[in-house]
C-alpha positions in Angstrom: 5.4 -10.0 65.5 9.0 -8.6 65.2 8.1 -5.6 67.5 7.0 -8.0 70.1 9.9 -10.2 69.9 11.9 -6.9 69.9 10.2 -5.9 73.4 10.8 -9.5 74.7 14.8 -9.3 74.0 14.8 -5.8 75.0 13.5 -6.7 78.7 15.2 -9.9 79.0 18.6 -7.8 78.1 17.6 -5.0 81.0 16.6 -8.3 83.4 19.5 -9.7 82.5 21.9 -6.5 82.9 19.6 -6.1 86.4 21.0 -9.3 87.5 24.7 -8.8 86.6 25.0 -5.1 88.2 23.0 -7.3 91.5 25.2 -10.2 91.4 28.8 -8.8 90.7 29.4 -7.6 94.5 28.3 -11.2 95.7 30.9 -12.9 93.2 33.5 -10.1 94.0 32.6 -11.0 98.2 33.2 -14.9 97.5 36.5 -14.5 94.8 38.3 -11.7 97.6 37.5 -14.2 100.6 39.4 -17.0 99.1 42.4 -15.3 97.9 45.3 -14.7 100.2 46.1 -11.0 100.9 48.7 -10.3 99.0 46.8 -11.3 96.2 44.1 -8.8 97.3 46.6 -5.8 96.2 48.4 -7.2 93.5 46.3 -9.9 91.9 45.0 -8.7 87.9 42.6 -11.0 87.9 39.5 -11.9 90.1 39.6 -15.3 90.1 42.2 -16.3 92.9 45.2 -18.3 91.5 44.7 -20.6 94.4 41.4 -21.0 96.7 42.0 -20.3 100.5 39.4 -22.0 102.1 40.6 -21.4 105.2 40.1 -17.9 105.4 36.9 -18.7 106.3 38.1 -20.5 109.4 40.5 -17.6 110.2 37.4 -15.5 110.0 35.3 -17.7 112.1 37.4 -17.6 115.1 39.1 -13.9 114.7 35.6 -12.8 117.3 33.2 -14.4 118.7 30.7 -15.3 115.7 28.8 -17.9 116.8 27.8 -15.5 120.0 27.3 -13.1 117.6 24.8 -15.1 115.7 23.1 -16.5 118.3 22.4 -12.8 120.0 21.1 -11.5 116.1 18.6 -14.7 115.8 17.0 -13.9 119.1 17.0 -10.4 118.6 15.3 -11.1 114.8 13.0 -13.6 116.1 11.9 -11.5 119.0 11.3 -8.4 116.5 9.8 -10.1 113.7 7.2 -12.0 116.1 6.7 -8.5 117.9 5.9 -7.3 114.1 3.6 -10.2 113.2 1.4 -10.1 116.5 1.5 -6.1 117.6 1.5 -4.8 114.2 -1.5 -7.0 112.9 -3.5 -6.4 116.0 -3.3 -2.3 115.0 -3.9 -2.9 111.5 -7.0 -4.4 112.3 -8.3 -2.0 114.1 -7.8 0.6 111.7 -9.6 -1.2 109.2 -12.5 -2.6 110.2 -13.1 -0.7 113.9 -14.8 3.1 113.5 -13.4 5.1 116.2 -12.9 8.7 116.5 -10.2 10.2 114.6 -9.3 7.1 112.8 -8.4 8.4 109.4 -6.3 11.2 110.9 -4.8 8.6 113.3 -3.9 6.7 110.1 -2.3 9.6 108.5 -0.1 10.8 111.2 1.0 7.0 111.0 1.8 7.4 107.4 3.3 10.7 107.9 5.9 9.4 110.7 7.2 7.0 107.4 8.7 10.5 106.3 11.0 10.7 109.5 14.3 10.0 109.6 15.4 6.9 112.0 17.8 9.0 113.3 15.6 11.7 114.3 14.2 9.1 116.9 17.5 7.3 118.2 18.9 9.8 121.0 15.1 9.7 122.5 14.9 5.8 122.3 18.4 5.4 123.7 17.4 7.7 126.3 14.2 6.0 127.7 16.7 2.9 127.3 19.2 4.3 129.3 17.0 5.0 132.0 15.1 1.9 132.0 18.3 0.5 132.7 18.3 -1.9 129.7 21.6 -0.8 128.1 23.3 -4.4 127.1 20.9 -6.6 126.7 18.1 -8.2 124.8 15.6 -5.9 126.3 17.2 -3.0 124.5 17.6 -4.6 121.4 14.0 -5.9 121.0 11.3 -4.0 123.3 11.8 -0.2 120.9 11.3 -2.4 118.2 8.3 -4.8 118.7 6.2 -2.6 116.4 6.9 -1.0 112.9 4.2 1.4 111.5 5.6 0.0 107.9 3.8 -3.1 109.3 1.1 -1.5 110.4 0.4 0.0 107.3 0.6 -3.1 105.2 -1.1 -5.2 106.8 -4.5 -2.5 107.3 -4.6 -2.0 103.3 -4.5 -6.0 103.2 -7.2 -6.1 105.7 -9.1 -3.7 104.2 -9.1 -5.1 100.8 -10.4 -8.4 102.5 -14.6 -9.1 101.7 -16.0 -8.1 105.2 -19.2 -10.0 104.4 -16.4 -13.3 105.2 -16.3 -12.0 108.8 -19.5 -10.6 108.9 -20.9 -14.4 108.3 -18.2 -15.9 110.8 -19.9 -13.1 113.7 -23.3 -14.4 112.8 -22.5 -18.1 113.2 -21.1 -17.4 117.1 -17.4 -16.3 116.5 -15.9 -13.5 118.5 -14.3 -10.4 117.3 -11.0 -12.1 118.2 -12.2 -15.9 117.3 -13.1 -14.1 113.8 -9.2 -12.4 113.4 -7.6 -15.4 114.7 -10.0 -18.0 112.1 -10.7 -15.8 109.0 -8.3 -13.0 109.0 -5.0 -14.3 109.6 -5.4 -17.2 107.6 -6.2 -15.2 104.5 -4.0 -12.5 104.8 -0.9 -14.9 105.1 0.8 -14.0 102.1 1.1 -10.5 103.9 2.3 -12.0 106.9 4.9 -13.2 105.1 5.9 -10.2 103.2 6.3 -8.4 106.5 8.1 -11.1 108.3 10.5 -11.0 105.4 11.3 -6.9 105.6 11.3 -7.8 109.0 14.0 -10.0 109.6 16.3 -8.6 107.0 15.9 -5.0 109.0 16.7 -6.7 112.4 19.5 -9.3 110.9 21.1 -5.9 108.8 21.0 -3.3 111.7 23.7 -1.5 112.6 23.4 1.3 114.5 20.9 0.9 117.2 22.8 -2.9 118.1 25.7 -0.4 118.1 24.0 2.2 120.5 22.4 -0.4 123.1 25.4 -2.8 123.2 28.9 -2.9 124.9 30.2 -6.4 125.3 30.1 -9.4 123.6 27.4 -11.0 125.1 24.9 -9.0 123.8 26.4 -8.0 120.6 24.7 -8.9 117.1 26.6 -9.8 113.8 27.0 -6.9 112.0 28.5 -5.1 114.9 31.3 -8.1 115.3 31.9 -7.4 111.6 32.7 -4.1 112.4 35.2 -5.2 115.7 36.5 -7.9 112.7 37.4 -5.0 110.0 38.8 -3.1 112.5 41.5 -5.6 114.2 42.5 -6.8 110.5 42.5 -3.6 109.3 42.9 -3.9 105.1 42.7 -7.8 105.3 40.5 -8.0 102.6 40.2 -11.6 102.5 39.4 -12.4 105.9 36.9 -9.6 106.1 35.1 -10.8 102.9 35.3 -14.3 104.4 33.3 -13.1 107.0 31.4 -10.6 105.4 29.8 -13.5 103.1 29.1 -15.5 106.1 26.7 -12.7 108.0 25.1 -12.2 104.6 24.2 -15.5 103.7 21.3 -16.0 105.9 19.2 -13.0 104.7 19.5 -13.9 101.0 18.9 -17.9 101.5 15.6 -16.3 103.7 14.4 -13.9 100.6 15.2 -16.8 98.3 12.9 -18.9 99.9 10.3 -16.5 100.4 10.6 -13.9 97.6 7.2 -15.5 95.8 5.1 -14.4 98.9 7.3 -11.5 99.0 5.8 -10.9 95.4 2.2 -11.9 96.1 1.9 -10.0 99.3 3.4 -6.4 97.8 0.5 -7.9 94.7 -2.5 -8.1 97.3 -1.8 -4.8 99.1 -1.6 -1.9 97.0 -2.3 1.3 99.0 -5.8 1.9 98.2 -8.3 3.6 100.8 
């Protein structure tokens, strides 16, 4: 009985010091953003000795953030629906379709997991050059309207599904596509829903193809402002934190509402062939 309660203590106090190490840069983020910026140098203490809302406001209207925020949630959207539609309709064919070279089609997917994004961006900015696309949505959303992490997630979650389920839907009048549309998607939502997740956090968090593909304002996403914003108020801590905290907050309120499908997805898709 002691060893066990030994174990519990001893995994709450590494979930515990899991959380701290986690949460410290968040606290640091919101402390730094309300202090002025003097006391960002000389201040011994990390709680400000006076809370400077108004960097926030400062931050606000140093760039154009609410253009910035409207360009990254259509861009997100755009990518995690391309995700969602493009990479399911793949998965599903490698999982339940026999076709020639499938399993070595599958395998070159997983094997192109092992290359480097970078690798890939002077060919993509290339064909996006060329197309003509370079500053504007097209160019942030079209290269990116399928993932082969996506693909690959959702095909072991299809897989694992009974196929007798479909198999009885096809024998009752539904078509291939009624069948996917009516049996699949419905029961392989909490992988859906781990993939829209990743998703959105890659497309609200990217940096360098936004970077790449954009030149003005009007096409510009968040994290690039950030970057404009750090470099017009050079070591201004405060403000930059201020609006540092601001792009952040909408990915971690979006895995805080959705971590438990997060959880049950990654749960119900273990690689297995």
């Amino acid at each position: 009985m002691s060893g066990r309660v030994g174990t519990l203590v001893a995994r709450h106090a590494a979930l515990l010091a899991g959380a701290v190490v986690v949460v410290a840069p968040f606290l640091w983020m919101f402390t730094t953003s309300l202090q002025t910026r003097a006391e960002t140098y000389t201040a011994s203490s990390l709680l400000p000795t006076s809370w400077h809302w108004e960097n926030y406001l400062v931050a606000w209207n140093a760039a154009p953030f609410a253009r910035y925020y409207l360009n990254t949630i259509l861009m997100a959207a755009g990518i995690v629906m391309g995700h969602l539609v493009l990479d399911a309709l793949a998965a599903y064919a490698f999982a339940r379709f026999r076709f020639p070279f499938r399993r070595t089609l599958f395998t070159i997917l997983l094997a192109a997991l092992l290359v480097p994004t970078f690798v890939t961006v002077i060919p993509a900015y290339t064909i996006v050059a060329q197309l003509g696309w370079i500053d504007t949505f097209a160019a942030l959303v079209v290269p990116r309207l399928a993932d082969v992490f996506g693909i690959v997630l959702l095909r072991q979650y299809f897989a694992s599904l009974p196929i007798e389920i479909e198999e009885a839907a096809r024998i009752d009048g539904c078509s291939r596509a009624g069948t996917f549309v009516r049996i699949v998607v419905p029961l392989a939502r909490p992988a859906f829903a781990t993939l829209a997740i990743f998703s959105f956090l890659f497309a609200w968090n990217d940096f360098l193809w936004p970077l790449l593909v954009t030149n003005s304002d009007d096409a510009r996403t968040i994290q690039i402002g950030l970057a404009a914003f750090q470099g017009r108020y050079a070591t201004s801590w405060n403000h930059l934190m201020a609006g540092t905290l601001t792009a952040t907050l909408p990915s971690v309120v979006v895995f805080m509402i959705f971590q438990r499908a997060l959880v049950r997805g990654f749960a119900a898709s273990g690689l297995k062939e």
